[in-house]
N, C-alpha and C positions, 0 to 999 in steps of 0.2 A: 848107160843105155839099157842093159839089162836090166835093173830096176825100175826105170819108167816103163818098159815092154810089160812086166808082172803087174803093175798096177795099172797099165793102161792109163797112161798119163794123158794120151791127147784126148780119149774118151770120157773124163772125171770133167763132169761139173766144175768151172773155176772156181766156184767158193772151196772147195773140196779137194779141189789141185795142190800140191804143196811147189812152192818153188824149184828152179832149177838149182838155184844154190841149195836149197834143203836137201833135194834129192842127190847131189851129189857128196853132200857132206858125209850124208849117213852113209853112201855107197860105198865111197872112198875111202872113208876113216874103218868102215867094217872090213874094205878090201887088202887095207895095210895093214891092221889088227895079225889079218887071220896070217900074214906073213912071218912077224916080227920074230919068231923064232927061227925060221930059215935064215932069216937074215943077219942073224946075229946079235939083234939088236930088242930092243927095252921103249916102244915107245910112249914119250910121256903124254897123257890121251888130255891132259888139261892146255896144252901148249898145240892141238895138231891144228893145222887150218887147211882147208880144202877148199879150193877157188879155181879158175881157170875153163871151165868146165865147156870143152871144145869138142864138135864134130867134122870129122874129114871122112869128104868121100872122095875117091878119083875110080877112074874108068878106065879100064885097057882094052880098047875094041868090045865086045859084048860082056866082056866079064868086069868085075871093079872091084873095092871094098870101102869098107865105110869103119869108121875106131873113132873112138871117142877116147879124149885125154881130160885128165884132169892134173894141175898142181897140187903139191904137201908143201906144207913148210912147218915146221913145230922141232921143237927137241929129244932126241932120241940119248941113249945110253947102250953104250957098247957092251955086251951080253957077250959074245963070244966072237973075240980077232978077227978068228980065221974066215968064219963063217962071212964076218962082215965084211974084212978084204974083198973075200970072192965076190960078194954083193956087188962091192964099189966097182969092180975090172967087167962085171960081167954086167951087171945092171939089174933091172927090177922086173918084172912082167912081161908080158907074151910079147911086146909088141916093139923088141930092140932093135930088128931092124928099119925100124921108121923112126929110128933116132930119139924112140921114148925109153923109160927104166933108167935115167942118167941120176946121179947123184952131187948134189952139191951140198958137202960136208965140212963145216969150219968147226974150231973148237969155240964153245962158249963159258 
């Protein structure tokens, strides 16, 4: 959402628009990037995919909020245990109590 806000997404000419998928790829993939060290983890940038790309709003009397989610799915490499442990128990980004930042991790 932050990146179509900067480029003024609904204001861009459509020839000129990039997709929803585009913009969230690039947002996404730059958003996990700038993590990957916190996290413990090595991601591999040729396998990431970014799809899903969802907005929720809900409303409590006069006040509400609005979050936009996206999925990953690609291959990662474990950089450092500990770090990632904490990752998997605690989750990913701001938004854990709405039931996002979850990980689902198999070996490949």
């Amino acid at each position: 959402m932050d990146m179509k806000r900067k480029m003024d997404w609904k204001n861009l000419p459509a020839a000129k628009r990039p997709t929803l998928a585009q913009v969230a790829y690039e947002a996404g993939a730059a958003w996990l990037g700038q993590r990957q060290e916190r996290l413990g983890c090595k991601i591999d940038d040729k396998t990431i995919r970014v799809d899903g790309y969802r907005t929720w709003r809900q409303h409590f009397g006069s006040k509400g909020i609005e979050l936009a989610t996206v999925d990953f799915e690609g291959a990662l490499e474990v950089a450092d245990p500990a770090r990632f442990l904490d990752a998997l128990v605690r989750g990913v980004g701001p938004a854990k109590a709405f039931g996002c930042g979850l990980m689902l991790v198999r070996r490949i």
